[in-house]
Each structure stands twice: as C-alpha cells, then as structure tokens.
N, C-alpha and C positions, 0 to 999 in steps of 0.2 A: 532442410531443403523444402521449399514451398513450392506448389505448382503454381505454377502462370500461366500457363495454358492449355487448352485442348483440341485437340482435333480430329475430326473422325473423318472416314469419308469410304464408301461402300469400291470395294473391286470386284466384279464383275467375274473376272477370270480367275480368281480365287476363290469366290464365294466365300470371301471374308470381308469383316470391318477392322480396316485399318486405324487404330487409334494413335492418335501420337500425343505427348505430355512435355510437356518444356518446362523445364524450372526457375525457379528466381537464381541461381547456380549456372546458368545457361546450359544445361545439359539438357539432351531429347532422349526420351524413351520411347520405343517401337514395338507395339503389341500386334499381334493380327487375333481377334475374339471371333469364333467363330460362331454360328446359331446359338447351339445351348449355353454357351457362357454369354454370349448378350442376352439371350433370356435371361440366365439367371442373375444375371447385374440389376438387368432390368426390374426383375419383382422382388430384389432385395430396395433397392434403391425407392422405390414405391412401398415395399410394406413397412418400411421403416419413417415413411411418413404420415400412411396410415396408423400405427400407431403412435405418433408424436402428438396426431392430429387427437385420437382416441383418448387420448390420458389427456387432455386439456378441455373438451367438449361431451356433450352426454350424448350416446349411440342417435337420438331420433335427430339432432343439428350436424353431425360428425360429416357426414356424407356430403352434404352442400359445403357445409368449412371447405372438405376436403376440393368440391370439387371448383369454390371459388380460389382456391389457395394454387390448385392448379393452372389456372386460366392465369394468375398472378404471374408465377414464375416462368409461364410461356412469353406472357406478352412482357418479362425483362430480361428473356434468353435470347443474345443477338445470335444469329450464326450465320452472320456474313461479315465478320470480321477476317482478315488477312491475318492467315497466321505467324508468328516468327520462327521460324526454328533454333533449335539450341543451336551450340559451334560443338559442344561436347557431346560425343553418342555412348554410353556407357556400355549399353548392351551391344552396340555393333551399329552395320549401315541396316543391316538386314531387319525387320521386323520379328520379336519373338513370339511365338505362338504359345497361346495362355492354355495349357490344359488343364487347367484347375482351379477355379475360383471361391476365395473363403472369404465371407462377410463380417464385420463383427460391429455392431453398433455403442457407441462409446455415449458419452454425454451429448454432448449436441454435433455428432459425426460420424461418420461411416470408413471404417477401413476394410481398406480392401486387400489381403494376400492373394497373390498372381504367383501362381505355380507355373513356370517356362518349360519348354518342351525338354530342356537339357539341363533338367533340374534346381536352375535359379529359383528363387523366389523374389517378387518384387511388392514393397507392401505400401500401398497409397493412404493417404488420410485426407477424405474429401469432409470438410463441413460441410453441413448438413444443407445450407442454401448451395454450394456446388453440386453437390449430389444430388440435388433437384434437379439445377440444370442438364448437369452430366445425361441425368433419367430424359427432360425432353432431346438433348444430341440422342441418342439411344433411339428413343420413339421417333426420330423423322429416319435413321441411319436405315434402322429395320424397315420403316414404310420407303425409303429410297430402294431397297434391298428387294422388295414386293416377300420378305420374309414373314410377313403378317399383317392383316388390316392395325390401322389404325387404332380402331375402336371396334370392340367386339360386333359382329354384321356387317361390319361396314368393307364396301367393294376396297379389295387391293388394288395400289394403283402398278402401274406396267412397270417392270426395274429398270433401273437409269445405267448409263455408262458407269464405267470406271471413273470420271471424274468427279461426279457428286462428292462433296465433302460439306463438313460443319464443323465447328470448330467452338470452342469455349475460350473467352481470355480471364484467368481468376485473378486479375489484378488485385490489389488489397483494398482498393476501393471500391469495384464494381463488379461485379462478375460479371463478364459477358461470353456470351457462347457466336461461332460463328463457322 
C-alpha cells in the first residue's frame, strides 16, 4: 500500500492537527497529532536530513547545503492541492489519536510507528523527499496552529480557524503537498 496523499489541516476546537493519508488502495487513514507528536515528527523528520545532508558534505558547507536544500523542497511543496479522499476508511469515520510516535530511518526513508489511542499500531514508510515535504505540511500546520514561530525569534502569527488545511499528493511522479 502506497501513500498518495496527505493532508493536514489545523482544528481549532481540538487543538489538534488533523492528518489524513489516502492510499494508492483507495483507503483513508485518520490521525489527530497533537503538539508533542507533531513536534516530534517534526525534528525526527529534520534530523534525519540533517544528517543525510552531514554524511555527504564537510560541517563548514553542510549548513547552507542544508539550508539551500530547504528552500528547494519548499518551493516544490504545493499545498493547495484538492485533496481526494479514500472510499475505504480502515481505522473508522472518526479520526485516531496517535499517542505515541516511533521513528526509524531506513536507507533513503523514514518510517514511522503510530501507536493509536486503543492500541493499534499504524506504521507509514515516507521516502525521504516526502518526508521533507510532510516536514514543510508540518511547519505551516504548527505556524497555522500559532503553536510555534516559524523560525526561531520570529513573531507567531494569530491561529486561523478550523478550516486551514494543507495537503500533500505523493503521486509516483511528483510529490506535491497541498
């Protein structure tokens, strides 16, 4: 089962980010991530391109790689794509709340174990260029959320409604986020 796509989008009256995940299977999977597991998504998802960046670059160029390599997969992260939804919902209509997030960095990929409140487990395998993008959906979802600046110092902006979403499509030829 392949993902095809992603989608997030900040609720307000939950004080959660709603992810959603479509597969090439047409099935949708419904997470709700709360603060600390989108943190820690968030700086698994980053240190593990920190170090990809590290093992190919010497420390005094790494920094700039890293932060032109960033600016790269922003500016081919769409997140105004219309998302599809699955017709098959596995885990239910209801969103499953992730209590427990386990990283594991593989060859050129990032899995992810999703520990569910009613002790499913659900275990995702993002390559590494979605797992980038996934990282920028993340970094607007939390600045939509006014859960953290942007950039360290930098003024948070005001939290948006419950309607704000972003979405990723992992088509197998292009990733796009929306």
């Amino acid at each position: 089962m392949g993902i095809k796509q992603l989608n997030g989008g900040y609720v307000a009256a939950e004080d959660r980010i709603l992810l959603r995940v479509s597969t090439d299977a047409r099935e949708e999977l419904r997470f709700w991530l709360t603060r600390p597991i989108t943190g820690q998504l968030r700086a698994a998802i980053h240190a593990a391109a920190a170090r990809d960046i590290a093992q190919k670059y010497p420390p005094q160029i790494a920094q700039a790689v890293a932060e032109f390599e960033q600016q790269a997969v922003q500016a081919r992260t769409r997140l105004d794509d219309e998302f599809l939804p699955g017709a098959i919902l596995p885990l239910g209509e209801a969103p499953a709340l992730v209590v427990k997030l386990t990283t594991a960095e593989q060859a050129d990929a990032l899995s992810l174990d999703l520990r569910l409140l009613h002790g499913k487990n659900v275990n995702l395998f993002l390559p590494r260029h979605l797992a980038q993008q996934v990282g920028v959906l993340l970094d607007q979802l939390q600045k939509n959320a006014n859960w953290q600046p942007a950039q360290p110092g930098a003024p948070a902006p005001a939290a948006s409604d419950a309607g704000d979403t972003a979405a990723t499509n992992a088509s197998r030829e292009k990733k796009l986020m929306h």
